[in-house]
C-alpha positions in Angstrom: 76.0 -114.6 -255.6 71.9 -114.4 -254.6 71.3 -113.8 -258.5 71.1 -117.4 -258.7 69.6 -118.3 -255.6 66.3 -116.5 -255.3 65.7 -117.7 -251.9 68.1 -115.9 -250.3 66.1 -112.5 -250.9 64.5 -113.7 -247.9 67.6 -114.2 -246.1 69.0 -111.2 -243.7 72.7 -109.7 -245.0 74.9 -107.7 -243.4 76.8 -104.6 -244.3 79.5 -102.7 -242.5 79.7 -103.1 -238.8 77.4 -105.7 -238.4 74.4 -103.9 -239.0 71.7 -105.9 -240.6 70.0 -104.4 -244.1 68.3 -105.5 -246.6 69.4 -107.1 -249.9 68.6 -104.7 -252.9 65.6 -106.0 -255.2 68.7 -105.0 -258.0 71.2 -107.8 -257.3 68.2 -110.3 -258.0 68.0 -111.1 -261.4 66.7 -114.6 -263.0 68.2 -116.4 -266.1 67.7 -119.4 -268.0 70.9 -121.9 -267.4 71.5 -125.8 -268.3 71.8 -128.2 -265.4 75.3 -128.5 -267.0 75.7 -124.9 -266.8 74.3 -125.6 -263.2 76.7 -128.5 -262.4 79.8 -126.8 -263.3 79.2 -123.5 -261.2 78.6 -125.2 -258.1 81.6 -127.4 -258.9 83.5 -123.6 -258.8 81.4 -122.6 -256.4 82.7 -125.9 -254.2 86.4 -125.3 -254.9 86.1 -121.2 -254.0 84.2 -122.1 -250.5 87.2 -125.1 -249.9 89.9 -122.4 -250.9 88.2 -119.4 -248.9 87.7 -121.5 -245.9 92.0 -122.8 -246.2 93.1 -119.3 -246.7 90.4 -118.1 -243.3 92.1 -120.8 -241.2 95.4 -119.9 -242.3 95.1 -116.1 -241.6 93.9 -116.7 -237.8 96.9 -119.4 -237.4 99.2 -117.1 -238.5 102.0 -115.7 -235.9 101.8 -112.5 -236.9 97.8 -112.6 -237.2 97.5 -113.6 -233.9 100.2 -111.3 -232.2 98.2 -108.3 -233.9 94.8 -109.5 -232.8 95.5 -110.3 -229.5 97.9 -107.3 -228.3 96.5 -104.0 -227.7 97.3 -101.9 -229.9 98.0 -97.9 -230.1 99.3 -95.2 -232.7 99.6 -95.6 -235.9 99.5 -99.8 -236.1 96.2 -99.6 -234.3 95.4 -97.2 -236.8 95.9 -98.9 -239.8 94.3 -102.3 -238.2 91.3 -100.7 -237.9 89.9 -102.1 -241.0 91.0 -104.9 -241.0 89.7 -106.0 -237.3 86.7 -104.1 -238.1 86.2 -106.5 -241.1 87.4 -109.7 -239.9 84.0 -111.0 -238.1 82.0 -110.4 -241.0 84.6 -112.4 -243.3 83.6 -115.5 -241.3 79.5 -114.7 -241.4 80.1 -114.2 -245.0 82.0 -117.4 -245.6 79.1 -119.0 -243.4 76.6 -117.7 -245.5 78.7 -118.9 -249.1 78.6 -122.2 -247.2 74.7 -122.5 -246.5 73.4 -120.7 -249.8 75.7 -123.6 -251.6 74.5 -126.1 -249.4 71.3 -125.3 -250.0 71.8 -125.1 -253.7 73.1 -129.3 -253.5 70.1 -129.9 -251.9 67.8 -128.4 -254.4 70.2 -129.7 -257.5 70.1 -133.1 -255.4 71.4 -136.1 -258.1 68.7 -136.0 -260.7 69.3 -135.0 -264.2 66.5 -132.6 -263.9 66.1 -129.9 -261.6 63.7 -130.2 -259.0 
């Protein structure tokens, strides 16, 4: 994902449990692309974000979902929810995050046949 949008070396990520850290200087790498090559990924990009965001809304309407994230919990269902409730706030700061870098990538691709 940030290997084609340098500017988000600057931005702040988040690993397990919330805790900010930084972004390794290894996931950033630059390379040459068309603006066809350009159009097309954000196109997939676009369609993955719509797709991610359906399935999101889906899990937290679901019956089951909500009976499971709303009850307390004990033994071994509490156990093995764990992860998953652990998880679950950081799947919607990374769908925000998917959302902003791709908006911000339309802005800088804008409607010109060049790049900016």
């Amino acid at each position: 994902m940030p290997a084609h949008f340098p500017h988000l070396a600057r931005a702040q990520y988040y690993c397990k449990q919330s805790v900010p850290c930084a972004l390794p200087s290894s996931v950033i790498e630059f390379i040459e692309v068309e603006t066809r090559e350009i159009d097309m990924r954000l196109q997939r990009y676009t369609a993955a974000e719509h797709r991610i965001g359906a399935n999101l809304q889906e899990l937290e309407q679901h019956a089951v979902y909500q009976l499971l994230t709303t009850d307390v919990l004990s033994g071994a269902t509490a156990k093995a929810l764990a992860p998953v409730n652990d998880a679950n706030p950081n799947l919607w700061q990374l769908f925000t995050l998917l959302g902003s870098t791709l908006d911000s990538a339309r802005r800088l691709r804008g409607n010109n046949p060049r790049l900016r």
